[in-house]
C-alpha positions as CSV (number, residue, x, y, z in Angstrom):
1,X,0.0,0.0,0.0
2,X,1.4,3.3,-1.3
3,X,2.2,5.5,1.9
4,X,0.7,9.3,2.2
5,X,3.3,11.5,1.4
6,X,4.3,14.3,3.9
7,X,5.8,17.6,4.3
8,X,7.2,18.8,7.6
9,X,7.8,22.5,8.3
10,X,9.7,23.9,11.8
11,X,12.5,26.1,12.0
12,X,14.3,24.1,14.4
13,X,16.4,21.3,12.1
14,X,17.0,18.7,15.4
15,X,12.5,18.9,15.7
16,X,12.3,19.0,11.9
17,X,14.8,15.8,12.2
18,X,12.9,14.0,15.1
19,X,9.5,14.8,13.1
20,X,10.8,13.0,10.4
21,X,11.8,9.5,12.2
22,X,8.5,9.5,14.0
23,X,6.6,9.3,10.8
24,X,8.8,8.2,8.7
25,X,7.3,4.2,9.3
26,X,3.8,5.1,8.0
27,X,4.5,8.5,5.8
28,X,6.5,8.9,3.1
29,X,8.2,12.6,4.1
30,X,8.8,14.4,0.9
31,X,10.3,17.6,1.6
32,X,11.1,20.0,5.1
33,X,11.0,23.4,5.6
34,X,12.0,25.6,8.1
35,X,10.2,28.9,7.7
36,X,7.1,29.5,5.9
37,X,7.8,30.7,2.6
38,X,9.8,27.9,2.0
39,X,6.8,25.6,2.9
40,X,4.4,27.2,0.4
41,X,6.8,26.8,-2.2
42,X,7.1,22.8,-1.3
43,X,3.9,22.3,-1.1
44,X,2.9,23.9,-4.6
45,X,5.4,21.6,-6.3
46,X,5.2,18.5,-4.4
47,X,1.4,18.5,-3.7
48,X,1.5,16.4,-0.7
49,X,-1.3,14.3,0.8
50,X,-0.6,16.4,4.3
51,X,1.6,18.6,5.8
52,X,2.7,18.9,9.3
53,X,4.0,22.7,10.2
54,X,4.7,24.5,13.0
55,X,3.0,27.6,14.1
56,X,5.6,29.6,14.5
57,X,8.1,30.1,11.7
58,X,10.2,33.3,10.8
59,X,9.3,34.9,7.2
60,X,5.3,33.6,7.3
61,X,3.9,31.7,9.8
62,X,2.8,28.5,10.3
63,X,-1.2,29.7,10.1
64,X,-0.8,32.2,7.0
65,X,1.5,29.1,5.1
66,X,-1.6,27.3,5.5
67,X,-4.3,29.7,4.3
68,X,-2.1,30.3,1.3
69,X,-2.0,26.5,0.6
70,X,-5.3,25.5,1.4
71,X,-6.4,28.5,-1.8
72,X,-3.7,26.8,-4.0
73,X,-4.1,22.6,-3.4
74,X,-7.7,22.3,-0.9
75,X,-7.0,18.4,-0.9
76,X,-3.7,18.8,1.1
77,X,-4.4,18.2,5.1
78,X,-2.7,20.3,6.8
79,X,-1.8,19.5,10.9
80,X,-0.5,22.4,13.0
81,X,1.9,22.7,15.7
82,X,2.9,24.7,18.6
83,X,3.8,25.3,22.8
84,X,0.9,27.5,22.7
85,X,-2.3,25.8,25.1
86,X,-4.3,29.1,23.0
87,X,-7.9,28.2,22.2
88,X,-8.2,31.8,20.5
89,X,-5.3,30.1,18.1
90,X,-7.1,27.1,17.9
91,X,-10.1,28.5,16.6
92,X,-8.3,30.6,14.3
93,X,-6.4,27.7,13.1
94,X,-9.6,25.2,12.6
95,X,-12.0,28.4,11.2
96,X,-9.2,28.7,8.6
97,X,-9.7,25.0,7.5
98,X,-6.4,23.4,9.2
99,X,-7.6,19.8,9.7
100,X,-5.4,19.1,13.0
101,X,-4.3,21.3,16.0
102,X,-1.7,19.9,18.3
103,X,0.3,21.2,21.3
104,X,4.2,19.9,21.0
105,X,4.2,18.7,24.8
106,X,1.4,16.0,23.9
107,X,2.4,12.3,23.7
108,X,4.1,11.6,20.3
109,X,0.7,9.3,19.2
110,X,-0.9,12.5,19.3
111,X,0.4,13.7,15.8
112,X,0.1,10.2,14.4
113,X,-4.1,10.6,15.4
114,X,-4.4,14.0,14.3
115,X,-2.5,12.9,10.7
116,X,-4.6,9.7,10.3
117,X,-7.9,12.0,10.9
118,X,-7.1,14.6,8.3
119,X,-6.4,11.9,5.9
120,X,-9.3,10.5,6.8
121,X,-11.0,13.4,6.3
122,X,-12.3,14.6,10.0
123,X,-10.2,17.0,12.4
124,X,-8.5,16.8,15.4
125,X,-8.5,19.5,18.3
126,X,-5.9,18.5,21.1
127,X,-7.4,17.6,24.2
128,X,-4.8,20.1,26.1
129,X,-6.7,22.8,24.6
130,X,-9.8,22.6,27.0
131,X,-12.9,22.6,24.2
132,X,-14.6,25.6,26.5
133,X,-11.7,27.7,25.7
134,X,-12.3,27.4,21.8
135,X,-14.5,30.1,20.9
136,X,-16.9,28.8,18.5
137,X,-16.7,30.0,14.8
138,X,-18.6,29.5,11.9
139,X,-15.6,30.2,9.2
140,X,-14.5,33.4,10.5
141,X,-12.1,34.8,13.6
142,X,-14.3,36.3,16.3
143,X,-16.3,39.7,15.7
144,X,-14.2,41.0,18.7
145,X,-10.7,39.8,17.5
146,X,-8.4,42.6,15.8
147,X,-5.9,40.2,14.0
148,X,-9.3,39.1,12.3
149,X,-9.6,42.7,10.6
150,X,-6.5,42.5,9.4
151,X,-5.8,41.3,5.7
152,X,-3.5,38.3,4.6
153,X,-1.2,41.1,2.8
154,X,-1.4,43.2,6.4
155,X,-0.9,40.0,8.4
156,X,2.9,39.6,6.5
157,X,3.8,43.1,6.6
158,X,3.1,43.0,10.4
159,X,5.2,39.6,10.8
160,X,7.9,41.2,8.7
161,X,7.6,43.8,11.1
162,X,8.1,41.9,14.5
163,X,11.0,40.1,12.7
164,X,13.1,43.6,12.6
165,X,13.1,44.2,8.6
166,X,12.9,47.1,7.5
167,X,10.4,48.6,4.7
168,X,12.6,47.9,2.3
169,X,13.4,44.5,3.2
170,X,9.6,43.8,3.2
171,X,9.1,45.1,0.1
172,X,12.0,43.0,-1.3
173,X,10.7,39.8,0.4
174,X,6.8,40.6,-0.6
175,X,7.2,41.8,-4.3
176,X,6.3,45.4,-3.3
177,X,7.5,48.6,-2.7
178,X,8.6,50.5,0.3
179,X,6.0,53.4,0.1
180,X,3.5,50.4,-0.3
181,X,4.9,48.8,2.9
182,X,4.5,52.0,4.3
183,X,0.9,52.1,3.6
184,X,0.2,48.7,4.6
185,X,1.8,49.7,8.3
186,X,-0.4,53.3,7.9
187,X,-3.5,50.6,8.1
188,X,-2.4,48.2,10.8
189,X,-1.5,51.1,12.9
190,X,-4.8,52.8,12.6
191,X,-7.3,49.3,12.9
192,X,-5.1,47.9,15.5
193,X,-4.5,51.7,17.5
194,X,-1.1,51.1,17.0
195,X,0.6,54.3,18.2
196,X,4.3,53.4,17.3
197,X,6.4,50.2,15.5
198,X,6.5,48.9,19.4
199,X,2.9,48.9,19.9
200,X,2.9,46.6,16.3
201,X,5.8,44.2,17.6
202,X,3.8,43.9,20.8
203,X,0.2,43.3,19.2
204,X,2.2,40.6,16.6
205,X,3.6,38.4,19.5
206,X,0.8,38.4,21.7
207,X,-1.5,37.4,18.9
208,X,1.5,34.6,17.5
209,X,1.8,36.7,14.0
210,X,5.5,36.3,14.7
């Protein structure tokens, strides 16, 4: 029987590494990233039957990787990772269409149940994110969430941002230019009342963006 084919995402190589040898018996692993550009790009050209990423990755996250992939190959199951117990993440993660959500201290059979869901076509919400603490959703972030006001194209500029590049940088990295970059933070500064880059970098790692 042909094995699902996998690609693993985390910017740490000795997880990325120890990912690998725990499914390596029942998934064929196909390619690894470690940030998130990287994994959009592998996914588009190897089309994997699932992908296992970590939330957060420098350059795009683990959560925007996905919505980009999900647009571009809707088949592909994708199983998030991360130390954060958040069921605000959660939420955002499963409203987005992620098909697993799992905390890194579970038990390592915890990644094997959430991939043999997705495949299987159901979801899987770790149990160490209490179910009360997911708000409930019906596609969308919650009405009173900021980062759900906030576009796809705002939601990398403001990652970008956290990370310590400048405008230029991000314009480089995102195909657009500086005065556009500048606009883009104009926006996030006045839906998030952002009164400097600090109050950004703040709002971007409380929220996981970065």
């Amino acid at each position: 029987m042909k094995k699902p084919r996998v690609v693993i995402a985390d910017d740490h190589v000795l997880l990325l590494d120890a990912f690998e040898r725990l499914l390596e018996g029942d998934y064929e692993v196909v390619g690894k990233a470690t940030d998130g550009r990287e994994l959009v790009r592998l996914a588009l050209e190897l089309k994997p039957d699932a992908i296992v990423a970590d939330v957060s990755m420098p350059e795009l996250n683990g959560l925007e990787a996905a919505r980009q992939i999900m647009a571009r190959l809707p088949a592909t199951r994708i199983v998030l990772l991360t130390v954060h117990e958040d069921g605000v993440l959660a939420a955002d993660a499963l409203s987005a269409g992620v098909a697993g959500f799992v905390v890194k201290r579970s038990a390592a059979g915890e990644l094997q149940q959430a991939l043999r869901d997705a495949l299987a076509g159901r979801r899987y919400l770790t149990p160490l994110v209490a179910v009360g603490s997911v708000p409930a959703t019906n596609g969308t972030r919650g009405e009173g969430s900021l980062a759900g006001r906030l576009t796809p194209r705002e939601r990398e500029v403001l990652q970008l941002l956290a990370e310590g590049r400048t405008m230029k940088e991000i314009g480089a990295r995102l195909g657009i230019t500086a005065r556009t970059v500048a606009f883009h933070k104009y926006q996030l500064a006045e839906k998030l009342g952002a009164r400097s880059t600090a109050d950004l970098i703040r709002f971007a790692l409380g929220n996981h963006l970065a």
